[in-house]
C-alpha positions as CSV (number, residue, x, y, z in Angstrom):
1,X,43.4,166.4,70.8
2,X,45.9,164.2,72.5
3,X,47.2,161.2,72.0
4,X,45.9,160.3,75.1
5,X,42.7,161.6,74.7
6,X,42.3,159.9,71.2
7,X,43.3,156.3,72.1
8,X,40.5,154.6,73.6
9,X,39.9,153.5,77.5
10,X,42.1,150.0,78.2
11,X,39.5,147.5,80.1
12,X,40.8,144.3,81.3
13,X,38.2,142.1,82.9
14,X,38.6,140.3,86.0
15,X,35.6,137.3,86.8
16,X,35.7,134.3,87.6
17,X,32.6,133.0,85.8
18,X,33.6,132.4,82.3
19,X,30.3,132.7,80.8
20,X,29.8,136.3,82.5
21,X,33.4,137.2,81.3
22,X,32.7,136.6,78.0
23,X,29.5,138.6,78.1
24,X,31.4,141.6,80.1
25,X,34.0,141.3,77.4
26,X,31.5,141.5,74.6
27,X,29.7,144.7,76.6
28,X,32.7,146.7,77.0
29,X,33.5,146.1,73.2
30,X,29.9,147.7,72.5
31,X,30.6,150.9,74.5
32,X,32.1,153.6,72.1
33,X,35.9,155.0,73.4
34,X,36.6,151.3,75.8
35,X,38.3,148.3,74.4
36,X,38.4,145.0,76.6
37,X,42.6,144.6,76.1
38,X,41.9,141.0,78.0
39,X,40.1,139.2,80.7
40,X,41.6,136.9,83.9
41,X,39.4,134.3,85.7
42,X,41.6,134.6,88.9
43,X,43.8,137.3,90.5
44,X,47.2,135.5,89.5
45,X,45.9,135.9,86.1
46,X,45.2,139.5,86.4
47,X,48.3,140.3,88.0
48,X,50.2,138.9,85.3
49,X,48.2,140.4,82.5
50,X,48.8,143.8,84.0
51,X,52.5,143.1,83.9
52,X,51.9,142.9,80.1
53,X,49.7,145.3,79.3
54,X,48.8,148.7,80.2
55,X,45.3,149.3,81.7
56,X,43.1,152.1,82.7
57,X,40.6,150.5,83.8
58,X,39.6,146.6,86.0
59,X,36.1,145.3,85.8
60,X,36.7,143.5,88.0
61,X,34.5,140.7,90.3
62,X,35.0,141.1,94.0
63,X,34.5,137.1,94.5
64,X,37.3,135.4,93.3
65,X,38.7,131.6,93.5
66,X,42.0,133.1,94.9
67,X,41.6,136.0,96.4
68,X,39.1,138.8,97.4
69,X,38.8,141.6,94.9
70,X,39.4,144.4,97.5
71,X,42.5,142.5,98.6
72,X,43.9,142.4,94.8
73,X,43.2,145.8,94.4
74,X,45.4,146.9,97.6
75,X,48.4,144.6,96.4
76,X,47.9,146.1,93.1
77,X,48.6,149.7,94.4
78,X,51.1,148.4,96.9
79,X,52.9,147.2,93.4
80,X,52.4,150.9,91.6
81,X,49.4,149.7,89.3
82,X,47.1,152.6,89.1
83,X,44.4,151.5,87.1
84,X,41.0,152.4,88.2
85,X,38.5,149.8,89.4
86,X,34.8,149.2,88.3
87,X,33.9,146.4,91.4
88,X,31.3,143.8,90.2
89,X,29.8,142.1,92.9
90,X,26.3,140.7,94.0
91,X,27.2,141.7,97.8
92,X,25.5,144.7,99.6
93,X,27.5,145.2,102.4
94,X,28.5,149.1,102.6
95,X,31.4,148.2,104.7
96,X,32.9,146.9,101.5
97,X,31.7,149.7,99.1
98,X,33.7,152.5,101.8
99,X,37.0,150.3,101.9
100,X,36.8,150.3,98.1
101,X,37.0,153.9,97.7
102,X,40.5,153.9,99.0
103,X,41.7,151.3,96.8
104,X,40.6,153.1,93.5
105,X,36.6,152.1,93.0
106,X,35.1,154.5,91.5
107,X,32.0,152.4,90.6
108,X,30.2,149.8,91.8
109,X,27.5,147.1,89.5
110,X,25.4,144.9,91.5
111,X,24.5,141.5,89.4
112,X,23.0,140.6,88.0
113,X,23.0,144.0,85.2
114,X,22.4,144.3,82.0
115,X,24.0,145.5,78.9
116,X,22.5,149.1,79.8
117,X,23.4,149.4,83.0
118,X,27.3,149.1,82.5
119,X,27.3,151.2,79.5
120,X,25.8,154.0,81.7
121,X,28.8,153.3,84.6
122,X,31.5,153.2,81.9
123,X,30.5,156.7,79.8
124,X,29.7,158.4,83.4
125,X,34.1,157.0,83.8
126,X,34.9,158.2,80.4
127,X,33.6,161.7,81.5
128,X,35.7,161.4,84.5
129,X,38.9,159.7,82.9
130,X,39.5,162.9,80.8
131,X,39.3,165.8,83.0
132,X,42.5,166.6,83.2
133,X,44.7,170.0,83.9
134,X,44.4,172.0,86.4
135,X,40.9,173.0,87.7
136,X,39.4,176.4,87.5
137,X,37.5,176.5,90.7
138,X,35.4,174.6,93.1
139,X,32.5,173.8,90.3
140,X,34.9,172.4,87.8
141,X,36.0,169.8,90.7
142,X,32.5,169.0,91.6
143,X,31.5,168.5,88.1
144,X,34.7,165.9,87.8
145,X,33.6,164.1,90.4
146,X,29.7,164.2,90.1
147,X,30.2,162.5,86.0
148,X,30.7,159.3,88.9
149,X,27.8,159.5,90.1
150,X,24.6,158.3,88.3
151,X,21.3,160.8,89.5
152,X,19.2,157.9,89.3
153,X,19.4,154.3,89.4
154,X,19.9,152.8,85.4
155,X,16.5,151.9,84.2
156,X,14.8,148.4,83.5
157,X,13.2,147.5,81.1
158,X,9.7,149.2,80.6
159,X,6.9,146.6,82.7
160,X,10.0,145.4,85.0
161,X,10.7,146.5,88.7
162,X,13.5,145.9,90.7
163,X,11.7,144.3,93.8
164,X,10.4,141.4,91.5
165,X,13.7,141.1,90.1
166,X,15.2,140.4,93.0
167,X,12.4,137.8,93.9
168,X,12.7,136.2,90.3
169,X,16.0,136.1,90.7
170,X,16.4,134.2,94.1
171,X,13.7,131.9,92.8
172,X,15.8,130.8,89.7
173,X,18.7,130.5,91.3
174,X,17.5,128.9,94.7
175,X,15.9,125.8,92.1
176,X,19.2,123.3,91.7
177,X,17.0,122.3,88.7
178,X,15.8,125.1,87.0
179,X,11.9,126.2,86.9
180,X,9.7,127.0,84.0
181,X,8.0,130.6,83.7
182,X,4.4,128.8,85.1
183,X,7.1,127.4,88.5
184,X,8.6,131.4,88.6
185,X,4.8,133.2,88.4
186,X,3.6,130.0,91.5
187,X,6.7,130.9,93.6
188,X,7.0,134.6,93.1
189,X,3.1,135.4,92.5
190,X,3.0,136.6,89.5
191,X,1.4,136.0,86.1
192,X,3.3,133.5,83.8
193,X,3.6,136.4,80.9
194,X,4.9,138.8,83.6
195,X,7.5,135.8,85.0
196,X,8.7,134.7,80.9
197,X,9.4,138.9,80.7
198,X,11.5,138.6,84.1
199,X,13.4,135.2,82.9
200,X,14.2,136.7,79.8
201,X,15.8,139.8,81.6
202,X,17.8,137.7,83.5
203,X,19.2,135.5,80.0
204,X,19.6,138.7,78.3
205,X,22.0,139.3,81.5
206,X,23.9,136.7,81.4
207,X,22.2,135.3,84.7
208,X,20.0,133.0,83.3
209,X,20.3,130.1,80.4
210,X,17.1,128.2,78.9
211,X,16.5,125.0,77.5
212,X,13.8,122.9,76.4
213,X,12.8,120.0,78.1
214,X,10.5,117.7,76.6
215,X,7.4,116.8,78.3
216,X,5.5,113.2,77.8
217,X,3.8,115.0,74.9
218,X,6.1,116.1,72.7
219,X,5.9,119.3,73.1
220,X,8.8,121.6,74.3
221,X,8.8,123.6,77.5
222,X,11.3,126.3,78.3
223,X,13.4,125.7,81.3
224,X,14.9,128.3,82.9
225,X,18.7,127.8,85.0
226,X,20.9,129.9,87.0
227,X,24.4,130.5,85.4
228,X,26.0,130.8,89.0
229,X,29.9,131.6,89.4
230,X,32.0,128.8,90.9
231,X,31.1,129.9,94.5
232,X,27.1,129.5,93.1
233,X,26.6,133.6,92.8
């Protein structure tokens, strides 16, 4: 084995957010062969990290205070940096995922994801990251580039579906003040069991933080809030 091959995968984490940065930080650390080497809540940070310390890999959020990830990426190259890039981003637009391909992404993550989901993404890299020599043929190429690409989309939890997600999501993070599971089931239509199952996704993400709030009572309720990024993602 090499030396190369033995040392593990150098991650530094670009976001904004410091709350999701943390939590990206603390995945990566939980994903056999990766190490997060640092994190940068803006692209002047990153760029000077990188002039520190050697990196395989950017996690890196497309949406930052000072520049757009895409654009640090292409400034990055123009400067000789080679890492690769794993783009984090809650934007759709396909425009952006085929400009990316020519600045080095190899993997996009919509948010909000969970734990699971970038764990798949970086051991489907890792795969990638160590062929290396010369290829014997056609299949050895495709196989190289195919460990990129996940067959099917990463699971949710058992009970949850992406649709509703989506819906619980935009309900959470639509109410400035936060909603309780009974205000997520009213707006989305769904039971309240079904809508606490959803909220706690999103908190177990990173996307969501709860409180209690206390009612004339006494008695707690749980109060679910959006954990948005400076620009409110």
């Amino acid at each position: 084995m090499t030396a190369d091959a033995a040392r593990p995968i150098r991650v530094l984490v670009v976001e904004d957010d410091p709350v999701a940065a943390d939590a990206h930080v603390m995945y990566v650390g939980r994903v056999p062969g990766f190490v997060a080497v640092g994190k940068a809540h803006t692209g002047a940070e990153a760029r000077r990290a990188l002039e520190r310390t050697p990196v395989d890999l950017l996690l890196l959020d497309l949406h930052l205070p000072d520049v757009h990830g895409l654009q640090l990426a292409r400034s990055l190259r123009a400067a000789g940096h080679h890492a690769d890039v794993i783009a984090v981003t809650s934007a759709r637009d396909l425009a952006v995922v085929r400009e990316g391909v020519s600045l080095g992404v190899v993997q996009y993550v919509l948010k909000p994801f969970t734990f699971a989901t970038l764990r798949d993404r970086l051991v489907r890299y890792a795969e990638f990251h160590a062929a290396v020599g010369e290829a014997s043929g056609q299949d050895e190429v495709d196989r190289a580039l195919g460990a990129l690409r996940a067959p099917n989309p990463a699971a949710l939890p058992k009970g949850l579906s992406g649709p509703t997600l989506e819906r619980v999501t935009g309900a959470v993070r639509d109410a400035g003040g936060g909603l309780t599971a009974a205000g997520v089931a009213e707006a989305v239509g769904i039971s309240r069991i079904t809508a606490r199952r959803y909220l706690e996704h999103l908190v177990d993400a990173g996307r969501a933080a709860r409180e209690p709030v206390y009612g004339q009572v006494g008695r707690p309720e749980l109060v679910y809030r959006w954990v948005p990024g400076p620009k409110g993602r």
